[in-house]
TILUMVO-667908 format. One record per residue: residue number from 1; z, x, y of N, C-alpha, C in turn; chain; residue in three letters. Coordinates in Angstrom, 2 decimals, padded with zeros to 5 digits. Atoms other than C-alpha are relative to their C-alpha. Layout:
<pts>
  num     n_zz     n_xx     n_yy    ca_zz    ca_xx    ca_yy     c_zz     c_xx     c_yy  chaine  residu
  NUM        Z        X        Y        Z        X        Y        Z        X        Y       A     ala
...
</pts>
This chain:
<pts>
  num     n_zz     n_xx     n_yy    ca_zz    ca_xx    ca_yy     c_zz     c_xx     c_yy  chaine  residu
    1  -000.81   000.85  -000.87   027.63   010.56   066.15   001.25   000.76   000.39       A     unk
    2  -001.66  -000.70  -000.26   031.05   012.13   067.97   000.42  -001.19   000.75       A     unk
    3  -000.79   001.11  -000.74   033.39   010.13   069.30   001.15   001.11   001.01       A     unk
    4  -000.54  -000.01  -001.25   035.21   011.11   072.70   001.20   000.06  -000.10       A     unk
    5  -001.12   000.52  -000.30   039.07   011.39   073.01   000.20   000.43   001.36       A     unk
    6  -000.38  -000.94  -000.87   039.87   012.01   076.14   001.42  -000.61   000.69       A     unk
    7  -001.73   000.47  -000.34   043.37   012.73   078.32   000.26   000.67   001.00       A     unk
    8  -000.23  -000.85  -001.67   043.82   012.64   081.80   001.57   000.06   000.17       A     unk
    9  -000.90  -000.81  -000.58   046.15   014.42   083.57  -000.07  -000.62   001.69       A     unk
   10  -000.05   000.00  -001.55   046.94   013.00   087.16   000.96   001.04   000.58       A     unk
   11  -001.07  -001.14  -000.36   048.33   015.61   089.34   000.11  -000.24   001.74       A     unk
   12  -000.21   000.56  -001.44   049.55   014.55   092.67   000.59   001.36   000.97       A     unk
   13  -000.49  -000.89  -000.74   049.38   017.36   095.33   000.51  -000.17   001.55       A     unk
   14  -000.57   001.03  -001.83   051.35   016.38   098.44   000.20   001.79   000.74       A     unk
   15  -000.36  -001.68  -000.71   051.21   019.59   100.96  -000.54  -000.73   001.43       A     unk
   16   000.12   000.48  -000.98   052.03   019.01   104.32  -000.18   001.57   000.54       A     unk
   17   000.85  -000.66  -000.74   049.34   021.00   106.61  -000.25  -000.72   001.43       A     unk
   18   000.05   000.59  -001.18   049.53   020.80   110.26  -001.34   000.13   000.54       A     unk
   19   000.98  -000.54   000.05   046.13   020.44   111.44  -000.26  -001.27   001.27       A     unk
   20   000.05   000.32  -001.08   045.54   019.07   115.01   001.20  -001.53   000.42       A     unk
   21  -001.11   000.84  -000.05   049.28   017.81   114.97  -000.09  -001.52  -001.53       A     unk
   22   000.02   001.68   001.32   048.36   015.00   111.64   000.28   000.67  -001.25       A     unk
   23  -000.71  -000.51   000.92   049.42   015.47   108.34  -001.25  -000.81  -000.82       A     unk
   24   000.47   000.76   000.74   047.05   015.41   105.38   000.15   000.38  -001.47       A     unk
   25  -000.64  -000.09   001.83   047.49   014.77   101.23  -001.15  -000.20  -000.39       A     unk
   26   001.28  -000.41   000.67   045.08   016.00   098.93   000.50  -000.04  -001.30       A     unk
   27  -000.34   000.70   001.65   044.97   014.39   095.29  -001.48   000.79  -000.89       A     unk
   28   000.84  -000.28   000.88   043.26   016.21   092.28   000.51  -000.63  -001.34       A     unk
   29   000.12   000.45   001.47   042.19   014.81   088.82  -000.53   001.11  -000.94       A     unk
   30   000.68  -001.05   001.03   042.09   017.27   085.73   000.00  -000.91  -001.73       A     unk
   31   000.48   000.88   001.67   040.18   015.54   082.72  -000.23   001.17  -001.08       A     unk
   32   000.32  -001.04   001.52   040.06   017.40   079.34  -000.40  -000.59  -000.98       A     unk
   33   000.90   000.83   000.88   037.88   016.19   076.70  -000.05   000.92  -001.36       A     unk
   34  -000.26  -000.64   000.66   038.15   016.73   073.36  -001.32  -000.55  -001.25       A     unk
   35   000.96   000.42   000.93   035.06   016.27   070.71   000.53   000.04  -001.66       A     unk
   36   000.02   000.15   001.46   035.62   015.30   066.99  -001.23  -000.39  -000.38       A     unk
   37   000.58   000.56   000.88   032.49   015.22   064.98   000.05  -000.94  -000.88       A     unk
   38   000.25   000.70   000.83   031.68   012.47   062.63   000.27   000.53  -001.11       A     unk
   39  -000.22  -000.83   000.99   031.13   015.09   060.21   001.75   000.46  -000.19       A     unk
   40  -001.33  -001.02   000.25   034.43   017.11   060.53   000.97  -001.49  -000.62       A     unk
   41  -001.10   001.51   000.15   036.33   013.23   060.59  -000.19  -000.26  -001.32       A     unk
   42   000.12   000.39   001.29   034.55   012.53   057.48   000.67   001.08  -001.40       A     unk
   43  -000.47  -000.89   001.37   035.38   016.25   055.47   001.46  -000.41  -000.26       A     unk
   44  -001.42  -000.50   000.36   039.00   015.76   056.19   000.64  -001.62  -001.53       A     unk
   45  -000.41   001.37   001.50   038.75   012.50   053.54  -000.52   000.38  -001.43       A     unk
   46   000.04  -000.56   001.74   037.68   014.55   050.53   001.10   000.67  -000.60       A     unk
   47  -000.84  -001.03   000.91   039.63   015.68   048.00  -000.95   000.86  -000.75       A     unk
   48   000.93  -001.00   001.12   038.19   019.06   046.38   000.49   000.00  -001.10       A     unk
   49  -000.71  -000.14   001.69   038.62   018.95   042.75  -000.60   001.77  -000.38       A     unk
   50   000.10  -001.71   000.20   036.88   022.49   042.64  -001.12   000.51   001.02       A     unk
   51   000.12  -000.53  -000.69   035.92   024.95   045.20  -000.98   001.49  -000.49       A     unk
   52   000.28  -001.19   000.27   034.71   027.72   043.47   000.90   001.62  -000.32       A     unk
   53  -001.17  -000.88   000.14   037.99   029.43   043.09   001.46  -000.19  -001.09       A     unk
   54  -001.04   000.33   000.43   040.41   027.32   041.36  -000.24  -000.93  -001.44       A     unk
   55   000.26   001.11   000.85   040.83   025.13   038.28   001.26  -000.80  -000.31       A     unk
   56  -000.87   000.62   000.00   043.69   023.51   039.18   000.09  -001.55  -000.06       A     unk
   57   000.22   001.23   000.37   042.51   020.09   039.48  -000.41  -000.72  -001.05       A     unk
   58   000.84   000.52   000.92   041.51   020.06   036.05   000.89   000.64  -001.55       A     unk
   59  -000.75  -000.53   001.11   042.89   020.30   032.22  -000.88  -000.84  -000.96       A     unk
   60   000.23   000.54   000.58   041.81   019.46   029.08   000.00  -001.56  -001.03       A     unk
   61  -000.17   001.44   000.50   041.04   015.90   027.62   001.34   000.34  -001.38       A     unk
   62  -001.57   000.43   000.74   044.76   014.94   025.36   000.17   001.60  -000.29       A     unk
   63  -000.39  -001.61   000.01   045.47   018.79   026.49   000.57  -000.35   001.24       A     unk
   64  -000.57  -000.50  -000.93   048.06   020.06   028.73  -000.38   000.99   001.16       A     unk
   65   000.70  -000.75  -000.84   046.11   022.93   029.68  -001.31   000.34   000.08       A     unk
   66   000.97   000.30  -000.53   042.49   023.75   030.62  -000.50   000.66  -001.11       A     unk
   67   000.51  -000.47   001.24   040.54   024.57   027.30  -000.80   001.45   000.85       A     unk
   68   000.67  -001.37  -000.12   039.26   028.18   027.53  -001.53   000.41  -000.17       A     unk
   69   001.63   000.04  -000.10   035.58   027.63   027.03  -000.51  -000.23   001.23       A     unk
   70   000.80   000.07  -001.24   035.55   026.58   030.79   000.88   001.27   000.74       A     unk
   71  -000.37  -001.32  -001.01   035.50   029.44   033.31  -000.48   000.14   001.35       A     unk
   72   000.54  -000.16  -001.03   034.94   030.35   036.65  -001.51   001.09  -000.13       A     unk
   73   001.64  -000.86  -000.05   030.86   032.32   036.97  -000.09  -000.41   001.25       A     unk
   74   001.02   000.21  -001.46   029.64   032.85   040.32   000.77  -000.83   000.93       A     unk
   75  -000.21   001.41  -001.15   031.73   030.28   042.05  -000.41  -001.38  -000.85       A     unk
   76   000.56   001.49   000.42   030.42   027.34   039.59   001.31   000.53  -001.08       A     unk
   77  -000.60   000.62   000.96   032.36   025.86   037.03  -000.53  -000.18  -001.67       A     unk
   78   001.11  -000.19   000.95   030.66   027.17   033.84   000.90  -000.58  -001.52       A     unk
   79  -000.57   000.92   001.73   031.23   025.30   029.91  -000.76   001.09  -000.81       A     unk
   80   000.29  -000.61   000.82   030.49   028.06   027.17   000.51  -000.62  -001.33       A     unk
   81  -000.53   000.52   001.50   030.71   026.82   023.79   000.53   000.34  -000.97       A     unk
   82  -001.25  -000.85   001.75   033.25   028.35   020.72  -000.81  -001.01  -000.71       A     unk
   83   000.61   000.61   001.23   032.85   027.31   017.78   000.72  -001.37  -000.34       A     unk
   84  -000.30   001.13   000.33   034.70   024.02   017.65  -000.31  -001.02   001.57       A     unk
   85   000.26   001.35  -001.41   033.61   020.81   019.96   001.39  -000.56   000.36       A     unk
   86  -000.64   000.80  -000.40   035.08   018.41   021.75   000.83   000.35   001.03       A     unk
   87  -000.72  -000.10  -001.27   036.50   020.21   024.56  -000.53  -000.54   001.08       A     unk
   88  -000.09   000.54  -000.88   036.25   017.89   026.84   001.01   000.20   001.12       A     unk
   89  -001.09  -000.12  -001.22   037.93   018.06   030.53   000.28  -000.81   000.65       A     unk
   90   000.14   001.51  -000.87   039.04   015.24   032.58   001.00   001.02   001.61       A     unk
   91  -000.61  -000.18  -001.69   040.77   015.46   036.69   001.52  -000.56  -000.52       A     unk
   92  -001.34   000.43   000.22   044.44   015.55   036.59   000.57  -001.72   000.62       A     unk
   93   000.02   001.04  -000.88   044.51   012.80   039.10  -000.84  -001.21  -000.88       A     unk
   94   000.49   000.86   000.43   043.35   009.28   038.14  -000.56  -000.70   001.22       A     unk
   95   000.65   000.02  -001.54   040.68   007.19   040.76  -000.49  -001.71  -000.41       A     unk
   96  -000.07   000.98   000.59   039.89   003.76   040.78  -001.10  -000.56   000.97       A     unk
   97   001.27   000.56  -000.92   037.35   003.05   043.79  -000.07   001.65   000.93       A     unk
   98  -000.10  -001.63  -000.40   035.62   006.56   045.01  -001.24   000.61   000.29       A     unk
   99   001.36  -000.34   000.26   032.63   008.06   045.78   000.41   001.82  -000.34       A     unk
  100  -000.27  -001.22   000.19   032.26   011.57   043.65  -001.61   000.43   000.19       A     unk
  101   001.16  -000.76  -000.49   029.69   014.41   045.00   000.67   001.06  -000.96       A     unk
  102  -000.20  -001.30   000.21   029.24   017.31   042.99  -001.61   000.63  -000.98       A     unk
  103   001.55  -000.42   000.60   025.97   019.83   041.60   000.08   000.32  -001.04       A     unk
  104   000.18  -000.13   001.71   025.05   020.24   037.81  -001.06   001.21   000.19       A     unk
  105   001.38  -000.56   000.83   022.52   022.90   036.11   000.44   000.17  -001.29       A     unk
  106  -000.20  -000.54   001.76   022.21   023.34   032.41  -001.11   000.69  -000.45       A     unk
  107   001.12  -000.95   000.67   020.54   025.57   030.20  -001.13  -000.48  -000.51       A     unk
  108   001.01   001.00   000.72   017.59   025.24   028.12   000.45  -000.49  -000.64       A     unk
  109  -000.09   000.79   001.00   017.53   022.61   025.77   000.75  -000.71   000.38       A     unk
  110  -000.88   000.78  -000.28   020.91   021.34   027.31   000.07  -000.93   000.23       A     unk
  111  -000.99   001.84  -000.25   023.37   018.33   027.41   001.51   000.00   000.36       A     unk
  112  -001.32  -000.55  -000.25   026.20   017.76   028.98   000.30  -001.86   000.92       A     unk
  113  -000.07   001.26  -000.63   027.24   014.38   030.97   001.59  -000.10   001.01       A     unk
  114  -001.33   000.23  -001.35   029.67   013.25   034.00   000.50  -001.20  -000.78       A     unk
  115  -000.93   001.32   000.41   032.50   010.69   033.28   000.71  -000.29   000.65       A     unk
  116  -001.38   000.15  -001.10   034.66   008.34   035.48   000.81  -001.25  -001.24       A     unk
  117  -001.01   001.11   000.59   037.35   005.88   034.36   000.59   000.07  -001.50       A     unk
  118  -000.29   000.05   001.82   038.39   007.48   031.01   000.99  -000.48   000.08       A     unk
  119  -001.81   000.30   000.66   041.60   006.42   029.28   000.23   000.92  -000.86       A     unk
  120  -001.17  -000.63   000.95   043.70   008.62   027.83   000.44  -000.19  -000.69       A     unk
  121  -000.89   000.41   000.61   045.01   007.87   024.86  -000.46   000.44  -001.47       A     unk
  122   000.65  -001.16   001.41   044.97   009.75   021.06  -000.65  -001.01  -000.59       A     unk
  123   001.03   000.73   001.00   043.08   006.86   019.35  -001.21  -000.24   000.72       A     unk
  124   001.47  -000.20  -000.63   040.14   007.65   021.88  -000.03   001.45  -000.06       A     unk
  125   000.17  -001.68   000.35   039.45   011.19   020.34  -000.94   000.52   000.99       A     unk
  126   001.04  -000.35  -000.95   036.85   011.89   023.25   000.02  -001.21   000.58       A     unk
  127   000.04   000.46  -001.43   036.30   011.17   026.85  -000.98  -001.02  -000.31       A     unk
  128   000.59   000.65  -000.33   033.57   009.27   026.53   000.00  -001.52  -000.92       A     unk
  129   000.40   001.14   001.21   034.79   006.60   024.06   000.45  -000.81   000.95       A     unk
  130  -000.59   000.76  -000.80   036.26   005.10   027.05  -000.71  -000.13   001.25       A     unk
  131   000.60  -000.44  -001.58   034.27   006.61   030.53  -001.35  -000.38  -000.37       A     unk
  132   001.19  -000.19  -000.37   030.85   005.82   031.56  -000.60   001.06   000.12       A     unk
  133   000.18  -001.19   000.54   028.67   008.44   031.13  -001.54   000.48   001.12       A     unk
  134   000.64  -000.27  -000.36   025.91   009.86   033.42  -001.06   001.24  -000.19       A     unk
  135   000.77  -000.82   000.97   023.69   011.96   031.76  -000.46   001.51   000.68       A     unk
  136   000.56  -001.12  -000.54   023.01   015.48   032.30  -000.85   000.61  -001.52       A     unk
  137   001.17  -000.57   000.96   019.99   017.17   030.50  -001.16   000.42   000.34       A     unk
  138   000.79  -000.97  -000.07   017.62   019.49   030.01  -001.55  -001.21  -000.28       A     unk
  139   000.54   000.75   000.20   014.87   016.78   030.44  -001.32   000.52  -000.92       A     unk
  140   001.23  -001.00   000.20   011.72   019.22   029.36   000.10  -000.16  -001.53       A     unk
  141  -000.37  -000.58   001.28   013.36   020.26   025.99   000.80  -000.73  -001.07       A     unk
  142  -001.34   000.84   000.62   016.25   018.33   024.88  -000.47  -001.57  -000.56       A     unk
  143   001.19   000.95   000.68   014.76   015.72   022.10   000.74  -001.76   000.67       A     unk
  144   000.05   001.29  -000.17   017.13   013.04   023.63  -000.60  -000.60   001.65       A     unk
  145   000.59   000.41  -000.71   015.09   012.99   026.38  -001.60  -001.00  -000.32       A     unk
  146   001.19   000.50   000.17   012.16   011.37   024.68   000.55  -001.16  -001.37       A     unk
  147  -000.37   001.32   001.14   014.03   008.44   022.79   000.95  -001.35   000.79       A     unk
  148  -000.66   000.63  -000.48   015.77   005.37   023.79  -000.23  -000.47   001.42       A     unk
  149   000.66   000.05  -001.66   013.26   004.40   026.91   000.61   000.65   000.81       A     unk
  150  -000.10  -000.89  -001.25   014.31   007.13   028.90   001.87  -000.12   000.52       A     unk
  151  -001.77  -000.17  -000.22   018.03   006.13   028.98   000.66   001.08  -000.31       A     unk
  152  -000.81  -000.99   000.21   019.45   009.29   027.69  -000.82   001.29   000.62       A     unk
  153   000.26  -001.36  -001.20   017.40   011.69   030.46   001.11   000.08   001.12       A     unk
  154  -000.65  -000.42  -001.53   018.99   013.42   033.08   000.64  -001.01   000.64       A     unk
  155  -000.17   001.24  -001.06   020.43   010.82   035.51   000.71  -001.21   000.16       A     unk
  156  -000.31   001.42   000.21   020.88   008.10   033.69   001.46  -000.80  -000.64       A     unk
  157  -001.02   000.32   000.66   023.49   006.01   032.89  -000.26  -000.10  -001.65       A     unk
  158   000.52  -000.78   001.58   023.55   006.94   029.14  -000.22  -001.36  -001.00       A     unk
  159   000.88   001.08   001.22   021.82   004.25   026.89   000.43  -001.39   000.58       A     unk
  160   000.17   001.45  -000.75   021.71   001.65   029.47  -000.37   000.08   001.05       A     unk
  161   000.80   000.11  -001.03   019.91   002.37   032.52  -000.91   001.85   000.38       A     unk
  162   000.62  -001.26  -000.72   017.27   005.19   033.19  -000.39   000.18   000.99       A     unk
  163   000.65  -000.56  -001.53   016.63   007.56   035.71  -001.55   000.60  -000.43       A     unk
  164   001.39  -000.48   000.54   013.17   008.70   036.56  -000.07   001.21   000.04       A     unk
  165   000.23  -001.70   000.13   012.25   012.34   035.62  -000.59   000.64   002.00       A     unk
  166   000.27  -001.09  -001.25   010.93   012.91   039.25   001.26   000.09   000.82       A     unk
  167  -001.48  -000.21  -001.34   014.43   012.82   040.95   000.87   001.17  -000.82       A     unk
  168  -001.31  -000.73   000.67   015.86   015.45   038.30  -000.72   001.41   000.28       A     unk
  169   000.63  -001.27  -000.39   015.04   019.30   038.86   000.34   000.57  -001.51       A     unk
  170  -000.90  -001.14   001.51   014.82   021.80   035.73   000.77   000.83  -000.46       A     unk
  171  -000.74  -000.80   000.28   016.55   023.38   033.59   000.45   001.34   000.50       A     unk
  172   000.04  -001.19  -000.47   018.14   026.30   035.01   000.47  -000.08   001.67       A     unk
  173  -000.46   000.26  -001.77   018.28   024.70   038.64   000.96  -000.83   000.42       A     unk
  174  -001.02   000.73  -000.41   020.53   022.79   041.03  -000.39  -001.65   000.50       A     unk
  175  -000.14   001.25  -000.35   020.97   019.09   040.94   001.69  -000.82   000.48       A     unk
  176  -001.22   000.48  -000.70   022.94   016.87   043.26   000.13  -001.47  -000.15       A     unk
  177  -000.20   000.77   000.01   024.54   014.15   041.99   001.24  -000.42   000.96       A     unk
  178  -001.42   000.39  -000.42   026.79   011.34   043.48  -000.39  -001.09  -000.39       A     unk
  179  -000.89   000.50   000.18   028.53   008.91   042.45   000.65  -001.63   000.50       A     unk
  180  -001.31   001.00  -001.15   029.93   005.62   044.16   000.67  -001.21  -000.93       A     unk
  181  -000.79   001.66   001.08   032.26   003.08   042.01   001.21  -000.74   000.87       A     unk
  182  -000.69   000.80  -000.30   033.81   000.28   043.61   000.24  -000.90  -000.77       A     unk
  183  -000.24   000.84   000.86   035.55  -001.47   041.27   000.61  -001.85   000.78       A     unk
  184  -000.15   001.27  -000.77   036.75  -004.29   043.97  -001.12  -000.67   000.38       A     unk
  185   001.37   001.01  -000.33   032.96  -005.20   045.15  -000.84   000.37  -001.18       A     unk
  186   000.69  -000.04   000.52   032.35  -004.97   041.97  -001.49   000.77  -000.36       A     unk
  187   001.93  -000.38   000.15   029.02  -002.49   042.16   000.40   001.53  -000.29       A     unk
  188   000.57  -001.82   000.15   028.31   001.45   041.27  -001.58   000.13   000.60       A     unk
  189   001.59  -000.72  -000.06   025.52   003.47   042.38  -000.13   001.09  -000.38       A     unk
  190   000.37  -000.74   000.70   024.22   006.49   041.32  -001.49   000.51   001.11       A     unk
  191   000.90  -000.44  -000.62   022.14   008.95   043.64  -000.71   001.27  -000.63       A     unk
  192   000.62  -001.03   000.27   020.00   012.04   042.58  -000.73   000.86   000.57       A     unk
  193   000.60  -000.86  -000.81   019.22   015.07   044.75  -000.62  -000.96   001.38       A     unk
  194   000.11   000.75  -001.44   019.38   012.45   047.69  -000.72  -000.92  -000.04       A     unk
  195   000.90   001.08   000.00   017.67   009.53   045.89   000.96  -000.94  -000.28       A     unk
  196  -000.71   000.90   001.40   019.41   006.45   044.68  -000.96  -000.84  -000.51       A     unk
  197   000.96   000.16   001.33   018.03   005.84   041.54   000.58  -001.36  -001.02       A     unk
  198  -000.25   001.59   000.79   019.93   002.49   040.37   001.59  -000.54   000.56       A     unk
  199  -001.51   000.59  -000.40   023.14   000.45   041.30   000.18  -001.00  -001.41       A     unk
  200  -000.05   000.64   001.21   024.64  -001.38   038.51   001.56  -000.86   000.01       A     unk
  201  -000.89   000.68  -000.05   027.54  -004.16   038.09   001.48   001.02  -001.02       A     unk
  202  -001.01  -000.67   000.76   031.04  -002.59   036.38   000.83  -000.65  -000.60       A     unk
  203  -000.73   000.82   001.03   032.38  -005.53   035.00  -000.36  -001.06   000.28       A     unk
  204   000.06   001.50   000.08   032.01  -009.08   034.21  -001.59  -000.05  -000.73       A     unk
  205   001.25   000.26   000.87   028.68  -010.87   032.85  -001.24   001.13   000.06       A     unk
  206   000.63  -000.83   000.38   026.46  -008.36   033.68   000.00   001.90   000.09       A     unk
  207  -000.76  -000.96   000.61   028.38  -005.25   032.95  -000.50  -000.21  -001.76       A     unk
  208  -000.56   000.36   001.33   029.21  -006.76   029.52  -001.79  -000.38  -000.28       A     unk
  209   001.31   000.20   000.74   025.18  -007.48   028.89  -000.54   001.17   000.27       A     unk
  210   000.22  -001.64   000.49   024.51  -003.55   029.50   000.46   000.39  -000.84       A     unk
  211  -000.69  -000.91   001.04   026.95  -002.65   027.27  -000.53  -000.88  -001.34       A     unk
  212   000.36   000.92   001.18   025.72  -005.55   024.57  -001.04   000.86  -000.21       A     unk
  213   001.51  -000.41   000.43   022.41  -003.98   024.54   000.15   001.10  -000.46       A     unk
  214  -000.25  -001.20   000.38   023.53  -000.65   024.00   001.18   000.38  -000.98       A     unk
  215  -001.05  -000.35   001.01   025.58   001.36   021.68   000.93   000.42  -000.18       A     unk
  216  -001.20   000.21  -000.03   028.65   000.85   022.58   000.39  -001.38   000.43       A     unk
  217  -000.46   001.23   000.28   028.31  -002.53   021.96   001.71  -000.27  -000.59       A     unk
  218  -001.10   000.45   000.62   031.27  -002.67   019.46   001.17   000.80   000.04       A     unk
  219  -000.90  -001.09  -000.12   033.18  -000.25   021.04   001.31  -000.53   000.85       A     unk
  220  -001.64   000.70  -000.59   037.07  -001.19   021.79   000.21   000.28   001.39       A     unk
  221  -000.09  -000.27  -001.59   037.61   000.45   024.83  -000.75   000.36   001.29       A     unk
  222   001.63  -000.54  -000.60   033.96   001.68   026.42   000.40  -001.22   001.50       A     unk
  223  -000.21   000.77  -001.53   034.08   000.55   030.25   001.08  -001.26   000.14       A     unk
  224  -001.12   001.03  -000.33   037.12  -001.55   029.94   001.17   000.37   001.05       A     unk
  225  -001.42  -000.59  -000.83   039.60   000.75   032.12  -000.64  -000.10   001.74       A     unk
  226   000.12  -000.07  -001.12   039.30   000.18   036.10   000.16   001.21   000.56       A     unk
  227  -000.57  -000.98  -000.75   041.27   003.01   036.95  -000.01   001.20  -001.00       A     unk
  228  -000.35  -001.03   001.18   041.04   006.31   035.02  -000.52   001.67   000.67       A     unk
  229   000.23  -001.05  -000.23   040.35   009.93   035.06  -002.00   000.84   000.20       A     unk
  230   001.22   000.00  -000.09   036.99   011.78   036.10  -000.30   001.04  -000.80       A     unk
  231   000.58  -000.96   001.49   035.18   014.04   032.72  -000.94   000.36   000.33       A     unk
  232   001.58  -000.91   000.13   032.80   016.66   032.53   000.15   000.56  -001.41       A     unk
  233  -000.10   000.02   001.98   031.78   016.88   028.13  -000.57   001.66   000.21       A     unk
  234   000.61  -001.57   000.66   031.43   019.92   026.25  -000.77  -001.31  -001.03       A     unk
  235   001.22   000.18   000.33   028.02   018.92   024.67  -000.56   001.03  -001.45       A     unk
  236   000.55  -001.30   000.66   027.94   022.33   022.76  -001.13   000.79   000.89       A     unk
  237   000.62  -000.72  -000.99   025.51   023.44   025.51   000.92   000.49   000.95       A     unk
  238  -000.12  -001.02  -001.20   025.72   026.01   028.47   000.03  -001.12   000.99       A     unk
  239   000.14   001.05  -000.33   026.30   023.83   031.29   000.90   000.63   001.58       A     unk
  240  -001.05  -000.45  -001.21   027.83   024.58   035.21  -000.36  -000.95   001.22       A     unk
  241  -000.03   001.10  -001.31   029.01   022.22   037.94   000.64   001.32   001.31       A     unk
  242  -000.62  -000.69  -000.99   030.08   023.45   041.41   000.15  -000.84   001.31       A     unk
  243  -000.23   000.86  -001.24   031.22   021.62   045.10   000.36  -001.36  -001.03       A     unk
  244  -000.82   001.20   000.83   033.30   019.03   042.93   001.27  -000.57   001.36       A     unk
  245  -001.00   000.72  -001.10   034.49   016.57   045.69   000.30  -001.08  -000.64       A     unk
  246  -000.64   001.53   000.31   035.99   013.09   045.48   000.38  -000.78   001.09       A     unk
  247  -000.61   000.61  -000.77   036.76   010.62   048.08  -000.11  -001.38   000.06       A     unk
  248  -000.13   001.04   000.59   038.41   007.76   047.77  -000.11  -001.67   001.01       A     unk
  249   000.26   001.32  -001.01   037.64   003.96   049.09   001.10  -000.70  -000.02       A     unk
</pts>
């Protein structure tokens, strides 16, 4: 679709020409037209959280600065594992209605998961005691792919709604997730390499009967925050995101 601006120019040429004793005036119109893509209108509403160059939009969960296990490789956003967990990363920025695009691969065996709406705060020792959790994994290999009806594969929202193994690509390759949480109409979705693979409520009665069923039933703060920061887990696996957008509703 483009949409049209355009901006005339009237230009009034008055020239007096004698031409069998009469006098005549000659008027030109200069139109200039200017095309904006759809596309281009739409990039200029993302925010990049990472580009392939920077890691400025990003620091470590109840850290100041960006834990050293993540690094730039290739242009992606790669997670190597030390020897102590829990480096988790969250977006400096906090988001509250948004749709996020960005591509995953993990190694063999790997695990690793997306997070929006964490809370911050030291008696939530990890991102995900607070954020929703979208599962990344090595579906093939990784044993929690074959427990918990399929809720903890690839895709899925993590022990409460599965994705199906044909929308996830393997280990090693590139998958494109996104993202959409509107916390005002109430709904999320959740797409996979250009499928969507489930929409799901984010609060109220049936929010609160996903989370009953699952195991973070008795958990204090688990999807209670509207507004919060967006997490990518250290897992202890190999793990690399890249084209980390955000844009907000």
């Amino acid at each position: 679709m483009k949409i049209k601006l355009i901006a005339v120019v009237s230009v009034l040429s008055i020239g007096l020409m004698q031409c069998n004793d009469s006098t005549k005036t000659t008027k030109g119109t200069v139109e200039e037209t200017i095309e904006i893509t759809e596309m281009e209108k739409n990039e200029n509403e993302w925010e990049i959280l990472f580009d392939g160059t920077s890691l400025d939009q990003w620091r470590g969960y109840l850290a100041e600065d960006m834990y050293p296990e993540w690094a730039i490789e290739d242009g992606a956003l790669a997670f190597t594992p030390g020897k102590e967990g829990g480096k988790n990363i969250i977006t400096k920025n906090t988001y509250t209605n948004f749709i996020l695009s960005l591509e995953w691969k993990v190694s063999k065996g790997g695990n690793s998961g997306i997070f929006w709406s964490v809370h911050e705060d030291k008696k939530y020792t990890e991102a995900y005691m607070t954020g929703p959790e979208i599962q990344v994994l090595d579906n093939e290999r990784h044993p929690d792919s074959f427990v918990a009806n399929g809720t903890h594969k690839a895709g899925s929202l993590y022990d409460m709604i599965a994705c199906p193994d044909e929308h996830i690509n393997p280990a090693g390759e590139w998958n494109l997730c996104v993202i959409e949480v509107n916390q005002d109409a109430n709904i999320a979705e959740v797409s996979m390499n250009g499928t969507q693979v489930m929409d799901f409520p984010l609060h109220g009665k049936g929010w609160d009967d996903l989370v009953a069923n699952s195991k973070f039933k008795d958990w204090e703060g688990f999807g209670k925050y509207k507004t919060g920061h967006i997490g990518l887990q250290d897992h202890s696996d190999k793990v690399w995101f890249k084209d980390i957008k955000i844009k907000k509703l």
